[in-house]
mmCIF file of the N, C-alpha and C atoms, coordinates in Angstrom:
data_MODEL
# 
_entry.id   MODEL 
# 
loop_
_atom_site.group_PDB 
_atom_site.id 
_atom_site.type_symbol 
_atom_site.label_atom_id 
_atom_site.label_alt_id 
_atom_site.label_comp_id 
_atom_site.label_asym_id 
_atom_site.label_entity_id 
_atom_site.label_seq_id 
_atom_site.pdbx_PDB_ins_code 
_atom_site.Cartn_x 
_atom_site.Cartn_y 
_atom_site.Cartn_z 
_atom_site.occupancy 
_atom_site.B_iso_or_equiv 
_atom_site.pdbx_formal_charge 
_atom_site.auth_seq_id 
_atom_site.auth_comp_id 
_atom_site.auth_asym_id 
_atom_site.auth_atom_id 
_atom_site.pdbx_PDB_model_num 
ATOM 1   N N  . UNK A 1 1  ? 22.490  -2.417 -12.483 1.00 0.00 ? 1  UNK A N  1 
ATOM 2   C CA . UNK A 1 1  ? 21.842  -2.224 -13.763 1.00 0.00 ? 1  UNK A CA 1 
ATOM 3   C C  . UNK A 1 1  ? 22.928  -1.958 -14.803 1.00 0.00 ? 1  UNK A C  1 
ATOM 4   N N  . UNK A 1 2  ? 22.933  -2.745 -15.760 1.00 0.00 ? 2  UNK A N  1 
ATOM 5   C CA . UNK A 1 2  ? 24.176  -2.633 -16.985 1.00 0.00 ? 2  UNK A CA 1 
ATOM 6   C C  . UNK A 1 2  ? 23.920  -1.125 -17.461 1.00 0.00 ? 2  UNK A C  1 
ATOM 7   N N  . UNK A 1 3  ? 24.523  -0.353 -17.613 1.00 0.00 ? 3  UNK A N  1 
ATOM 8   C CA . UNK A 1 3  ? 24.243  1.227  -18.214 1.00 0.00 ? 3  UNK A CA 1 
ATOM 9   C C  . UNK A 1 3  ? 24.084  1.249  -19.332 1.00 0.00 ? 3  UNK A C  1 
ATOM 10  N N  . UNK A 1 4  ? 24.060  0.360  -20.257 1.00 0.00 ? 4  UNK A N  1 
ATOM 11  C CA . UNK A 1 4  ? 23.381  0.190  -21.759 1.00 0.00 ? 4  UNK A CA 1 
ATOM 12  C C  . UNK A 1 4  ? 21.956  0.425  -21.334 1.00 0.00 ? 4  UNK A C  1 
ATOM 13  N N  . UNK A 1 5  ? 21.366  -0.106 -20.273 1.00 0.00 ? 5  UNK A N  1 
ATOM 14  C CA . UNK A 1 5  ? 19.854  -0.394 -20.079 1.00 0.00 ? 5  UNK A CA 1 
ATOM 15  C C  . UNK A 1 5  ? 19.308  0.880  -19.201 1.00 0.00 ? 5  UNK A C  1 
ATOM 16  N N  . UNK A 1 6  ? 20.231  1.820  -19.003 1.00 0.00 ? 6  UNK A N  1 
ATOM 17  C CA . UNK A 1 6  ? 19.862  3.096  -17.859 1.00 0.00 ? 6  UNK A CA 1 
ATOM 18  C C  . UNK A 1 6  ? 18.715  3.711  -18.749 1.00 0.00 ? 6  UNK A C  1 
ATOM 19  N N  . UNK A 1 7  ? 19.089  4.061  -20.158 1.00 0.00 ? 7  UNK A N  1 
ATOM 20  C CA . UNK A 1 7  ? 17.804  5.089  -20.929 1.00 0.00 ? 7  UNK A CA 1 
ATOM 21  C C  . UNK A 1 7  ? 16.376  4.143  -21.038 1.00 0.00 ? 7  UNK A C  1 
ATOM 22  N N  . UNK A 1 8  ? 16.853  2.807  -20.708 1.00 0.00 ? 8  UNK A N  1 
ATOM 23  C CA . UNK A 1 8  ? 15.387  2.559  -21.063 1.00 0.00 ? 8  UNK A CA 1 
ATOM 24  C C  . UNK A 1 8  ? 14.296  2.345  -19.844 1.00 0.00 ? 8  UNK A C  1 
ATOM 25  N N  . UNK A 1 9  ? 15.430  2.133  -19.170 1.00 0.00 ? 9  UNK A N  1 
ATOM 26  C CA . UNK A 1 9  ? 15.050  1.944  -17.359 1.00 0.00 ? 9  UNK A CA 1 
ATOM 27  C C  . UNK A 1 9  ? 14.256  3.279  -17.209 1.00 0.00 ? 9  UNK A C  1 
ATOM 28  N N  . UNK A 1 10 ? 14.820  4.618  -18.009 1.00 0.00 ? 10 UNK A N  1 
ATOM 29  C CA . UNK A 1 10 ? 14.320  5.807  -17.634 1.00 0.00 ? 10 UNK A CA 1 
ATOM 30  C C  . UNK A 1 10 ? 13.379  6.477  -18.341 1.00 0.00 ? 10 UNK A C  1 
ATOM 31  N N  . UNK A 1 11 ? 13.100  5.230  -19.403 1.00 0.00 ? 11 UNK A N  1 
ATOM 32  C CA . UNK A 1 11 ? 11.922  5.697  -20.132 1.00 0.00 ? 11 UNK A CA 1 
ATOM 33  C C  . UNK A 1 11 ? 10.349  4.707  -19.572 1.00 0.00 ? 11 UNK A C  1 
ATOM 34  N N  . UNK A 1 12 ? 11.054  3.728  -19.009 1.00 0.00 ? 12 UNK A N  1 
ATOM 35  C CA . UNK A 1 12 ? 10.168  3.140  -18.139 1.00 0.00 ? 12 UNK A CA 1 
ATOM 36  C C  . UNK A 1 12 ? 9.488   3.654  -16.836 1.00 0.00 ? 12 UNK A C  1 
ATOM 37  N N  . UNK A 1 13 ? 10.640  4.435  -16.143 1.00 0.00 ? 13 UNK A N  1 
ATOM 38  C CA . UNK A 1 13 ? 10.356  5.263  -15.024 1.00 0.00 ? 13 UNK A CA 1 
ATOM 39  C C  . UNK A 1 13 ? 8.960   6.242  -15.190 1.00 0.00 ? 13 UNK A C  1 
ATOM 40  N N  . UNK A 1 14 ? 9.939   6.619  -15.828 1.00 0.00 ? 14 UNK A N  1 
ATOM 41  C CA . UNK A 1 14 ? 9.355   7.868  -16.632 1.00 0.00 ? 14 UNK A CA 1 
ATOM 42  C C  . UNK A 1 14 ? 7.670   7.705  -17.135 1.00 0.00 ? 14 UNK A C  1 
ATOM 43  N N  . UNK A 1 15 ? 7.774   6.748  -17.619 1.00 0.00 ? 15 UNK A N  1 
ATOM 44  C CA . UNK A 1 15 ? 6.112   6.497  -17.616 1.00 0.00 ? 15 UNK A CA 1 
ATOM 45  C C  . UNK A 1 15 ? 5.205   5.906  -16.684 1.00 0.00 ? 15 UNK A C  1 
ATOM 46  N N  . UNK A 1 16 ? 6.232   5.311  -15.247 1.00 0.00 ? 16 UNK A N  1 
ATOM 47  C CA . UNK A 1 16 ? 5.473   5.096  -14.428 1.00 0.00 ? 16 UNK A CA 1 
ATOM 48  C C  . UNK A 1 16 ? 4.771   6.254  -13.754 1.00 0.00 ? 16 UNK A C  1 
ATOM 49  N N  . UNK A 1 17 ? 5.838   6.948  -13.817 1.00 0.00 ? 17 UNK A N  1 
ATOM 50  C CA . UNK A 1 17 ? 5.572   8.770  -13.005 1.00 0.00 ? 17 UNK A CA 1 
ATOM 51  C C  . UNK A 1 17 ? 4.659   9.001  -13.246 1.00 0.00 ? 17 UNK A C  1 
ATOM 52  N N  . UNK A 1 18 ? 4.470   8.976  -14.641 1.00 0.00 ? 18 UNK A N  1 
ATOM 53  C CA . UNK A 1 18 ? 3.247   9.961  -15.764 1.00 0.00 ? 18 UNK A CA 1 
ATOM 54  C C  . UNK A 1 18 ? 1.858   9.167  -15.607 1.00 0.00 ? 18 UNK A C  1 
ATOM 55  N N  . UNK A 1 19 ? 1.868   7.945  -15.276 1.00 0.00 ? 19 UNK A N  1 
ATOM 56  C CA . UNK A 1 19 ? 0.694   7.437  -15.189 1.00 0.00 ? 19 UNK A CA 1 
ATOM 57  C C  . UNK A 1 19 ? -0.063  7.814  -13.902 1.00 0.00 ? 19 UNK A C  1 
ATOM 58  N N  . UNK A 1 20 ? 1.545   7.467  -12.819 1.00 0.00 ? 20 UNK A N  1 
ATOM 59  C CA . UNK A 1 20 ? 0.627   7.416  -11.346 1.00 0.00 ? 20 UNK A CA 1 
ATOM 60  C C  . UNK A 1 20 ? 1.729   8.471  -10.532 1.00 0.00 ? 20 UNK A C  1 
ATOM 61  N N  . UNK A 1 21 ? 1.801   9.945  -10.782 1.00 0.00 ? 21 UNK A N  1 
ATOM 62  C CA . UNK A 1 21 ? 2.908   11.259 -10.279 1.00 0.00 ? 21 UNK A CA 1 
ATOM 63  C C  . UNK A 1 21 ? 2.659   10.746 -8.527  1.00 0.00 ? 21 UNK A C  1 
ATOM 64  N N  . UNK A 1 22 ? 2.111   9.803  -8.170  1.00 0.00 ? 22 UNK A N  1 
ATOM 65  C CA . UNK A 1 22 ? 2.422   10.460 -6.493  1.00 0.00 ? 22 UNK A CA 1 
ATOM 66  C C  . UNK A 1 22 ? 3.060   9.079  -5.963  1.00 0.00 ? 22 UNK A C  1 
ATOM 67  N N  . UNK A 1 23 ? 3.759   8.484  -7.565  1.00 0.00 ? 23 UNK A N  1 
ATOM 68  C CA . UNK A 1 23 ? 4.244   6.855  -7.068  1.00 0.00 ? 23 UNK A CA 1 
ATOM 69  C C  . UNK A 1 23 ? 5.749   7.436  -6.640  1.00 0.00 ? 23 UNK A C  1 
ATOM 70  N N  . UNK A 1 24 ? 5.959   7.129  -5.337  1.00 0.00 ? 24 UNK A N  1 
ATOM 71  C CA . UNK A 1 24 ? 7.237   7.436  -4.730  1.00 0.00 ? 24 UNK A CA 1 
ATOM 72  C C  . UNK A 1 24 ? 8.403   6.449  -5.440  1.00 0.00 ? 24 UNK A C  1 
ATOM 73  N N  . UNK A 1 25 ? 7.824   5.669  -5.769  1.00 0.00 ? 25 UNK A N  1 
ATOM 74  C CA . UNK A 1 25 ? 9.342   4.585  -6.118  1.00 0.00 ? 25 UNK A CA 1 
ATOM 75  C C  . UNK A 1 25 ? 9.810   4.902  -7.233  1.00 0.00 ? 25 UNK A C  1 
ATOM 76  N N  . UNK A 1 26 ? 8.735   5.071  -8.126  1.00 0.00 ? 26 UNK A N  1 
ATOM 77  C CA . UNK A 1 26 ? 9.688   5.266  -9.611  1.00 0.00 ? 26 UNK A CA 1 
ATOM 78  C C  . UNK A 1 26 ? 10.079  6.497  -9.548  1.00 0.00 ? 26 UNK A C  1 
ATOM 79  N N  . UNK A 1 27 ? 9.915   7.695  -8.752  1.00 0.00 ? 27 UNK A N  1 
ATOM 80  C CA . UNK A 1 27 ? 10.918  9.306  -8.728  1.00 0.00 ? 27 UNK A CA 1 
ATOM 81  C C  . UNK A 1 27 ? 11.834  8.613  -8.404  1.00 0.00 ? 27 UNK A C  1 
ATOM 82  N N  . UNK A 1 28 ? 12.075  7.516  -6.898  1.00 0.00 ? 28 UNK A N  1 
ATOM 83  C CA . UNK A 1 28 ? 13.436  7.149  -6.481  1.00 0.00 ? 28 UNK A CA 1 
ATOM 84  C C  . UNK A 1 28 ? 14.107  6.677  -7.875  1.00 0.00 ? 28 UNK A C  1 
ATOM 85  N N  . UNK A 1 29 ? 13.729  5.780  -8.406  1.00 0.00 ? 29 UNK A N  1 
ATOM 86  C CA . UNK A 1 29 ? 14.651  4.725  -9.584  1.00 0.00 ? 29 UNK A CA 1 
ATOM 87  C C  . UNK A 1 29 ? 14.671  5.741  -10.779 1.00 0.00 ? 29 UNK A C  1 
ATOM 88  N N  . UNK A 1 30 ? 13.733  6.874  -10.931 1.00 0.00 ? 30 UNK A N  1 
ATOM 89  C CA . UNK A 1 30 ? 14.691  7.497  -11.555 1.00 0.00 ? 30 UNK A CA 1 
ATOM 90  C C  . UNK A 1 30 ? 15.323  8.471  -11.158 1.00 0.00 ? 30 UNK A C  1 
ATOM 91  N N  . UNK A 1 31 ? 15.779  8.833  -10.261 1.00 0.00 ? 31 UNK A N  1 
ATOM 92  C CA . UNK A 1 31 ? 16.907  9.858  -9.658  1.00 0.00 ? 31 UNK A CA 1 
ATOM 93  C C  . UNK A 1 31 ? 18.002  8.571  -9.588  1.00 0.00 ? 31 UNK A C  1 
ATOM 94  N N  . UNK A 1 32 ? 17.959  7.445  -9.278  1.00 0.00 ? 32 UNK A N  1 
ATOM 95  C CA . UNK A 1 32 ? 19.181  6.558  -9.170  1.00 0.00 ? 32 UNK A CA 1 
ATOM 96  C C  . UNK A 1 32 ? 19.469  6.657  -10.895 1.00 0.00 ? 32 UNK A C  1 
ATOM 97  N N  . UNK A 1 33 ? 18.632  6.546  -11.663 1.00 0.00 ? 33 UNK A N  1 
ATOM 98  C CA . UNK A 1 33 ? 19.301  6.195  -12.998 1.00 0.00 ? 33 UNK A CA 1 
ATOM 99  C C  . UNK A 1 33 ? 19.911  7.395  -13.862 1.00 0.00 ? 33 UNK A C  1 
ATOM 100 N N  . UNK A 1 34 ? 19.106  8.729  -13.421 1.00 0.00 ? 34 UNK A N  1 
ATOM 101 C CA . UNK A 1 34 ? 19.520  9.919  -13.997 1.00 0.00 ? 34 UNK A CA 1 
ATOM 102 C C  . UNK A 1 34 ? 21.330  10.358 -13.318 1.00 0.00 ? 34 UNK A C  1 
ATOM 103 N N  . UNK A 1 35 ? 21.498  10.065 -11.669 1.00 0.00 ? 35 UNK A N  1 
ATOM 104 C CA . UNK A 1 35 ? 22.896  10.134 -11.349 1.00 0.00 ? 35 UNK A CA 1 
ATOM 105 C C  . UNK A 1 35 ? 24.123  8.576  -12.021 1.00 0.00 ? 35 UNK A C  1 
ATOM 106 N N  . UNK A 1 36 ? 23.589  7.563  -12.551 1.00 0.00 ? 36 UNK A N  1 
ATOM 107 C CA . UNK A 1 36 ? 24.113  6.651  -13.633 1.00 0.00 ? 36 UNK A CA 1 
ATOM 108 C C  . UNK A 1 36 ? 24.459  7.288  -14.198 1.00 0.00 ? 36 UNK A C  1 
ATOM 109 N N  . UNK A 1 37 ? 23.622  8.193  -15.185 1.00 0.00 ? 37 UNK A N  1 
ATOM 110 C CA . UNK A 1 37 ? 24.654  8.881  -16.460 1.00 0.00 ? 37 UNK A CA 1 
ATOM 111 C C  . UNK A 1 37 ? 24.776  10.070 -16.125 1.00 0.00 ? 37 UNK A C  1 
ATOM 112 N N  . UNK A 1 38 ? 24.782  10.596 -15.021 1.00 0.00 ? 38 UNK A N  1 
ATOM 113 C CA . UNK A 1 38 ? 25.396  11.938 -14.696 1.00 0.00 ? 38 UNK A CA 1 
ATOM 114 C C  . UNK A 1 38 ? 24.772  13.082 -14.901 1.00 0.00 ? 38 UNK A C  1 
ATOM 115 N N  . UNK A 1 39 ? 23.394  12.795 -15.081 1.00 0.00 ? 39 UNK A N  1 
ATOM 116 C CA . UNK A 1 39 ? 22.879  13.666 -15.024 1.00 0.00 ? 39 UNK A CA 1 
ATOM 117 C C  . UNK A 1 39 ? 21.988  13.748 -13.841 1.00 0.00 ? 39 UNK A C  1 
ATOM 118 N N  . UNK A 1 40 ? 22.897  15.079 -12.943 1.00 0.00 ? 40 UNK A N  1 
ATOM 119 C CA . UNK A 1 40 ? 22.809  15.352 -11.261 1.00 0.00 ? 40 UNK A CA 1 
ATOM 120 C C  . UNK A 1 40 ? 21.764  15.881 -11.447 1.00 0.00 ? 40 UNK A C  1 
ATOM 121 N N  . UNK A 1 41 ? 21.386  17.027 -11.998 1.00 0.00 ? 41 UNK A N  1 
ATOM 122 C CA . UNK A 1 41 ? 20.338  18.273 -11.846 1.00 0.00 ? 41 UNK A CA 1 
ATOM 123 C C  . UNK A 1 41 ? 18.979  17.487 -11.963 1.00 0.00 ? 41 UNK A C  1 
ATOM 124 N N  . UNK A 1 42 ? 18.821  16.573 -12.932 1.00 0.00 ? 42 UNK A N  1 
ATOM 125 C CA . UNK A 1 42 ? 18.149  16.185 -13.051 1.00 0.00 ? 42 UNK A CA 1 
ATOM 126 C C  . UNK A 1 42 ? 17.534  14.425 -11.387 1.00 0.00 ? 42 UNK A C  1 
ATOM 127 N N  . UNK A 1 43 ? 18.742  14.086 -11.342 1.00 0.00 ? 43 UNK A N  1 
ATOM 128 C CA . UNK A 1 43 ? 18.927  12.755 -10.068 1.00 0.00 ? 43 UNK A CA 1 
ATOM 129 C C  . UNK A 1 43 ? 18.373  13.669 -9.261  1.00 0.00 ? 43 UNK A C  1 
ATOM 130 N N  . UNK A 1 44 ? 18.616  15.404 -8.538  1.00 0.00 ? 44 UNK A N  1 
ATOM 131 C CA . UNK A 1 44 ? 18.721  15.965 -7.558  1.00 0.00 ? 44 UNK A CA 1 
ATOM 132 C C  . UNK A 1 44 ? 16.696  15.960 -7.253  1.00 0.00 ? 44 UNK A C  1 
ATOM 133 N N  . UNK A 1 45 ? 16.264  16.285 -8.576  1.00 0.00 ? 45 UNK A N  1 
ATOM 134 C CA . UNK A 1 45 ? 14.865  16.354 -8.300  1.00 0.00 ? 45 UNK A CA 1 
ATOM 135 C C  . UNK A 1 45 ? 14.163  15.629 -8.431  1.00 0.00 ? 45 UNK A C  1 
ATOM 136 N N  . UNK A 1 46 ? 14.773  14.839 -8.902  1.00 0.00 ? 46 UNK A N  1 
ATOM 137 C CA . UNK A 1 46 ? 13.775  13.840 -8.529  1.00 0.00 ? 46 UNK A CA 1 
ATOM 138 C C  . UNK A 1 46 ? 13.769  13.162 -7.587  1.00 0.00 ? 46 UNK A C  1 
ATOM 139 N N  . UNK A 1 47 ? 14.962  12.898 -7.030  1.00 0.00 ? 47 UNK A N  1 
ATOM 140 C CA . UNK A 1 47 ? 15.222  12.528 -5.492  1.00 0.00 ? 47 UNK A CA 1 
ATOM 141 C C  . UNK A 1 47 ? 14.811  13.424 -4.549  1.00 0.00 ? 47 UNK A C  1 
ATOM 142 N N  . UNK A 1 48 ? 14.311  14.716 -4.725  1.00 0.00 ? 48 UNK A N  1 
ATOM 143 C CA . UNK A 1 48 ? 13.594  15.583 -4.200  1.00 0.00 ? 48 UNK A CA 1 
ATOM 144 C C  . UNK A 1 48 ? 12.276  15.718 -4.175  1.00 0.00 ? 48 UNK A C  1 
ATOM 145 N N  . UNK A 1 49 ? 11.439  15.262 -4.996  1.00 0.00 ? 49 UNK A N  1 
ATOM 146 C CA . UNK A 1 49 ? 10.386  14.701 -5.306  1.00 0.00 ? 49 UNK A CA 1 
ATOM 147 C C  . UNK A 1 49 ? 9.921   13.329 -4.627  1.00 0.00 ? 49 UNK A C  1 
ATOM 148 N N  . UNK A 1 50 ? 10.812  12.003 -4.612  1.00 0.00 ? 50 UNK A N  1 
ATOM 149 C CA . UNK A 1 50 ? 10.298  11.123 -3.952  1.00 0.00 ? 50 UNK A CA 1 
ATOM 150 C C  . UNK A 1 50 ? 10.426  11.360 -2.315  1.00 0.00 ? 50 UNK A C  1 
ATOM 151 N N  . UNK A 1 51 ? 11.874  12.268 -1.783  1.00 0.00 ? 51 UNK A N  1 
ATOM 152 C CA . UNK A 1 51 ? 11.402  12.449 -0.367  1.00 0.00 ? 51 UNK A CA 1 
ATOM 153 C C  . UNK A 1 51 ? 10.046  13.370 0.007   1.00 0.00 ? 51 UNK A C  1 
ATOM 154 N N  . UNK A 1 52 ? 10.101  14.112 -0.777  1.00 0.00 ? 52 UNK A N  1 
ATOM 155 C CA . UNK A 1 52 ? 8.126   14.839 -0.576  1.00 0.00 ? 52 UNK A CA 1 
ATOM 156 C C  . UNK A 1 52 ? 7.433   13.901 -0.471  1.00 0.00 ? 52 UNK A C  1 
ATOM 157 N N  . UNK A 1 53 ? 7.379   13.111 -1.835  1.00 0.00 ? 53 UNK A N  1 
ATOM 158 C CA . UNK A 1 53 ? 5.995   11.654 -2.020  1.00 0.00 ? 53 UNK A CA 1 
ATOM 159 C C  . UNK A 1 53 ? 5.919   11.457 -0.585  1.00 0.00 ? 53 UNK A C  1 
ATOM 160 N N  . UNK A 1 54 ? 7.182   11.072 -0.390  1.00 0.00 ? 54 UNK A N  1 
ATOM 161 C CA . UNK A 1 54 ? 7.525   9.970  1.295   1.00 0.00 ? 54 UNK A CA 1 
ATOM 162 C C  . UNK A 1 54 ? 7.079   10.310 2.261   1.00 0.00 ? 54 UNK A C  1 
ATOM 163 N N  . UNK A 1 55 ? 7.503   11.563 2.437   1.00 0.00 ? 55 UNK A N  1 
ATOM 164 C CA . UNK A 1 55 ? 6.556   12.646 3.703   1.00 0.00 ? 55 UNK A CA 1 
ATOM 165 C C  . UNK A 1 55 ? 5.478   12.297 3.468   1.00 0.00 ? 55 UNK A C  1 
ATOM 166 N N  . UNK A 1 56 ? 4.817   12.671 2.408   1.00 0.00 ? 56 UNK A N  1 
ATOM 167 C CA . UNK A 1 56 ? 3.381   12.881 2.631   1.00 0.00 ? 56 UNK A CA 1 
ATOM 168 C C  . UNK A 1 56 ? 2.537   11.569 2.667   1.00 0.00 ? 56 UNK A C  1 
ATOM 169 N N  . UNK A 1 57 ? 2.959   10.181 2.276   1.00 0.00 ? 57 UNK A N  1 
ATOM 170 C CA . UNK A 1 57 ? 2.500   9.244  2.518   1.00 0.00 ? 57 UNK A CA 1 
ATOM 171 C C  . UNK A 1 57 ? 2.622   8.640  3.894   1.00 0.00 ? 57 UNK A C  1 
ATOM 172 N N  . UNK A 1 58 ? 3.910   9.284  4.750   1.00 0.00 ? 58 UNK A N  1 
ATOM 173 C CA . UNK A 1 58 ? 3.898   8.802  5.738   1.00 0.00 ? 58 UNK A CA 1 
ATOM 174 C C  . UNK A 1 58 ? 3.190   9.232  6.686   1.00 0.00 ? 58 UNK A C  1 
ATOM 175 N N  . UNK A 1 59 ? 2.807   10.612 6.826   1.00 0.00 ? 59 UNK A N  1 
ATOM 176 C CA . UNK A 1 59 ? 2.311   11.142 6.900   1.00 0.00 ? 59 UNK A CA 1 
ATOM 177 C C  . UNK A 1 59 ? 0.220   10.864 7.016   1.00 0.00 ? 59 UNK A C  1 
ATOM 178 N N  . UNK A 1 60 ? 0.181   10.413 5.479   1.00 0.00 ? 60 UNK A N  1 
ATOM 179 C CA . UNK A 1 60 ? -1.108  9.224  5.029   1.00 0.00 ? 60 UNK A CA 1 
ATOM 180 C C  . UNK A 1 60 ? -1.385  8.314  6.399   1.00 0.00 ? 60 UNK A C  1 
ATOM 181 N N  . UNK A 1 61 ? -0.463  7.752  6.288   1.00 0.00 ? 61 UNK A N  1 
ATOM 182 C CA . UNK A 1 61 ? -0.327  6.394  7.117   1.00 0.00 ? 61 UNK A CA 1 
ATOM 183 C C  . UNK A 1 61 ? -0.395  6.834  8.469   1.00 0.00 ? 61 UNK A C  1 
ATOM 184 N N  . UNK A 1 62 ? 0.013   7.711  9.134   1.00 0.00 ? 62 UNK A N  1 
ATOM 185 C CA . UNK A 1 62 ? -0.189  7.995  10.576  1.00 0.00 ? 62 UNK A CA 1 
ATOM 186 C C  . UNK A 1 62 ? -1.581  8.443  10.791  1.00 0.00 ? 62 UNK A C  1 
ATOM 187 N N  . UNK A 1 63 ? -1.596  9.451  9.893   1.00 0.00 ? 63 UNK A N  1 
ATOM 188 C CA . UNK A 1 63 ? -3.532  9.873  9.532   1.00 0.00 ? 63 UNK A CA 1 
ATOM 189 C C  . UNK A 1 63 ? -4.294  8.501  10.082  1.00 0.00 ? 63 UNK A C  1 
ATOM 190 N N  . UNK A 1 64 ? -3.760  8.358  9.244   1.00 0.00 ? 64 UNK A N  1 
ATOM 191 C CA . UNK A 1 64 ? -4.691  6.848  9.333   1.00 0.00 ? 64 UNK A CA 1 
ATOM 192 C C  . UNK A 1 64 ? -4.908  6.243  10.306  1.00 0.00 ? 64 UNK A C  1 
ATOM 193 N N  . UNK A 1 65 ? -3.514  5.274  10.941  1.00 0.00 ? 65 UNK A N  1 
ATOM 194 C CA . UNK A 1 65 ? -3.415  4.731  12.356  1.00 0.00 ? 65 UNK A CA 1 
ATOM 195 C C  . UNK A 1 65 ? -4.019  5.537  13.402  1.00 0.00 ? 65 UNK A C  1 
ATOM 196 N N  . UNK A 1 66 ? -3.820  7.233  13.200  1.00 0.00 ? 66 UNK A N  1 
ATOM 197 C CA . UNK A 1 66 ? -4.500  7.741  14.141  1.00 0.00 ? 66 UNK A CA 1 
ATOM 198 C C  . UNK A 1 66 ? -6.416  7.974  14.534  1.00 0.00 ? 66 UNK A C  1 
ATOM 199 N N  . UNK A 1 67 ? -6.935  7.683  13.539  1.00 0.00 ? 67 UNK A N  1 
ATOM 200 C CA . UNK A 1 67 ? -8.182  7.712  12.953  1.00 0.00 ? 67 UNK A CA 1 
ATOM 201 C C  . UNK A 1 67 ? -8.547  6.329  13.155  1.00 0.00 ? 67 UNK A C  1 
ATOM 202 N N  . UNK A 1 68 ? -7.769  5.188  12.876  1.00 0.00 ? 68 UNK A N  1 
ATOM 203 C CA . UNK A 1 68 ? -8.428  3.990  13.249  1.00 0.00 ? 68 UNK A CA 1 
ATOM 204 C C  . UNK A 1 68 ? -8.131  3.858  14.890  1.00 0.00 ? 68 UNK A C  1 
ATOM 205 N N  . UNK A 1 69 ? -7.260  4.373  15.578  1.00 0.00 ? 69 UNK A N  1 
ATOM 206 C CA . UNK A 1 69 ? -7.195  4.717  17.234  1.00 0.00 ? 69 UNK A CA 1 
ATOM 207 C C  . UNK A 1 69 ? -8.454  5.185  17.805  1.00 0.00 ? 69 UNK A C  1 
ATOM 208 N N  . UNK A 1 70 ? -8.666  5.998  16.760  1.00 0.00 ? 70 UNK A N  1 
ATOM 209 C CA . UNK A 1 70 ? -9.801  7.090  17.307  1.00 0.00 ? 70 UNK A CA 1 
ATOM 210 C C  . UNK A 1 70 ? -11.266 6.276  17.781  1.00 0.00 ? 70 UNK A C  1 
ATOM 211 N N  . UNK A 1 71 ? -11.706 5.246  16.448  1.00 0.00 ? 71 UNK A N  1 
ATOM 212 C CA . UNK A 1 71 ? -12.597 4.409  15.774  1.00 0.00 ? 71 UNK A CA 1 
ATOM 213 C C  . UNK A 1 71 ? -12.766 3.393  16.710  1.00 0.00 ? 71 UNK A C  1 
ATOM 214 N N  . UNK A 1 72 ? -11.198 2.868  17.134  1.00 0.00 ? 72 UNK A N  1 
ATOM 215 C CA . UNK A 1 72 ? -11.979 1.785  18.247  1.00 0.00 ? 72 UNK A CA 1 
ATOM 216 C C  . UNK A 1 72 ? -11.624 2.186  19.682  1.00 0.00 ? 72 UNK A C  1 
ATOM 217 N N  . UNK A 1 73 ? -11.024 3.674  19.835  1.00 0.00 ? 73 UNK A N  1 
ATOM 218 C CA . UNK A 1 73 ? -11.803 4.063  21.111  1.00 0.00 ? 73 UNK A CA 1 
ATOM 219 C C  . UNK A 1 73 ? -13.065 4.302  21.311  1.00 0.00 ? 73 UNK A C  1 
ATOM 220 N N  . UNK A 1 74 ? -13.661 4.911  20.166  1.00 0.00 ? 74 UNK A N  1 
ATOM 221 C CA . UNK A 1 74 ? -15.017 5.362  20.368  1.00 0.00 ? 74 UNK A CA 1 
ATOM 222 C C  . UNK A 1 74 ? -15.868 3.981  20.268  1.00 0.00 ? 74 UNK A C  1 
ATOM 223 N N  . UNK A 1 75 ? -15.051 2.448  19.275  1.00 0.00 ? 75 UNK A N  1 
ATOM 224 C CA . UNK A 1 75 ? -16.480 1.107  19.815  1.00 0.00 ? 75 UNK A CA 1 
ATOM 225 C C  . UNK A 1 75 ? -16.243 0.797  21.210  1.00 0.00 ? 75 UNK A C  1 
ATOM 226 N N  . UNK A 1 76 ? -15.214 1.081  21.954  1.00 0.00 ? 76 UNK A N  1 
ATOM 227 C CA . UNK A 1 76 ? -15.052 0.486  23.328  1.00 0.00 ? 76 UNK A CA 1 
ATOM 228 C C  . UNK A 1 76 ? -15.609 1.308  24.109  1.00 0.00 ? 76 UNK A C  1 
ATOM 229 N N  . UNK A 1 77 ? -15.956 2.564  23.802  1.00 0.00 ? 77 UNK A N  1 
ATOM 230 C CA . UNK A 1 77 ? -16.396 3.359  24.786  1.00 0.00 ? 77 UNK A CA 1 
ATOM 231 C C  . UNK A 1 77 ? -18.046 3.265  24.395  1.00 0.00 ? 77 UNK A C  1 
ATOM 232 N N  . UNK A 1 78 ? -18.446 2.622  23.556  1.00 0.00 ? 78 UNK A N  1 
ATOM 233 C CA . UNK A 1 78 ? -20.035 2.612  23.137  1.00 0.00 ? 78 UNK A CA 1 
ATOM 234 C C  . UNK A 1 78 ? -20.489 1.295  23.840  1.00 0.00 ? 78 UNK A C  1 
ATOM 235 N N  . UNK A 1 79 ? -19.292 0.216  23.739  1.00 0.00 ? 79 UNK A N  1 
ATOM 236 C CA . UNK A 1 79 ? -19.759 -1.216 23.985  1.00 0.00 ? 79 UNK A CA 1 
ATOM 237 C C  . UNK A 1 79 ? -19.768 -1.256 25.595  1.00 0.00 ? 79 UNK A C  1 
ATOM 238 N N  . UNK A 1 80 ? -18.928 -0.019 26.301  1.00 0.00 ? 80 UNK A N  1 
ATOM 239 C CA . UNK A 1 80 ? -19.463 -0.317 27.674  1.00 0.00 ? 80 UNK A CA 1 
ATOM 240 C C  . UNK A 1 80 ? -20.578 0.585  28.181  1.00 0.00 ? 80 UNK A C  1 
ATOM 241 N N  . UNK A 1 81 ? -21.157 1.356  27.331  1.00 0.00 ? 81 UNK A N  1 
ATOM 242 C CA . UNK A 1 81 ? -22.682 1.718  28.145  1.00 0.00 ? 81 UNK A CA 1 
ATOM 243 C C  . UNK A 1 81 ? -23.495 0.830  28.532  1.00 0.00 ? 81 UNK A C  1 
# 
């Protein structure tokens, strides 16, 4: 990313956040663009923020797989009565 374009990249981010806060990607792209211009404190949390998102979606996703496990044990165990 040319660093002329980092503030706007981060005003773009930045409103992706604000629209949709539990979008993991745009915390990542902006913690990459906030350590561009050096501003760490700021890269640190938000890169701290998208590994939370991450957890907890992955997290989502096992929920899930485990619940649809559940779903077609219980049609296989109905379809052989």
């Amino acid at each position: 990313m040319n660093q002329q374009k980092v503030p706007d990249a981060i005003r773009e981010y930045e409103q992706a956040a604000k629209l949709q806060p539990d979008l993991a990607e745009a915390h990542y792209h902006l913690a990459q663009a906030y350590a561009r211009l050096g501003e760490n404190d700021r890269a640190r949390e938000e890169s701290a923020l998208h590994d939370r998102l991450r957890k907890q979606q992955q997290a989502e996703e096992e929920r899930k797989k485990a619940q649809a496990g559940q779903l077609q044990f219980s049609i296989e165990g109905a379809s052989k009565r």
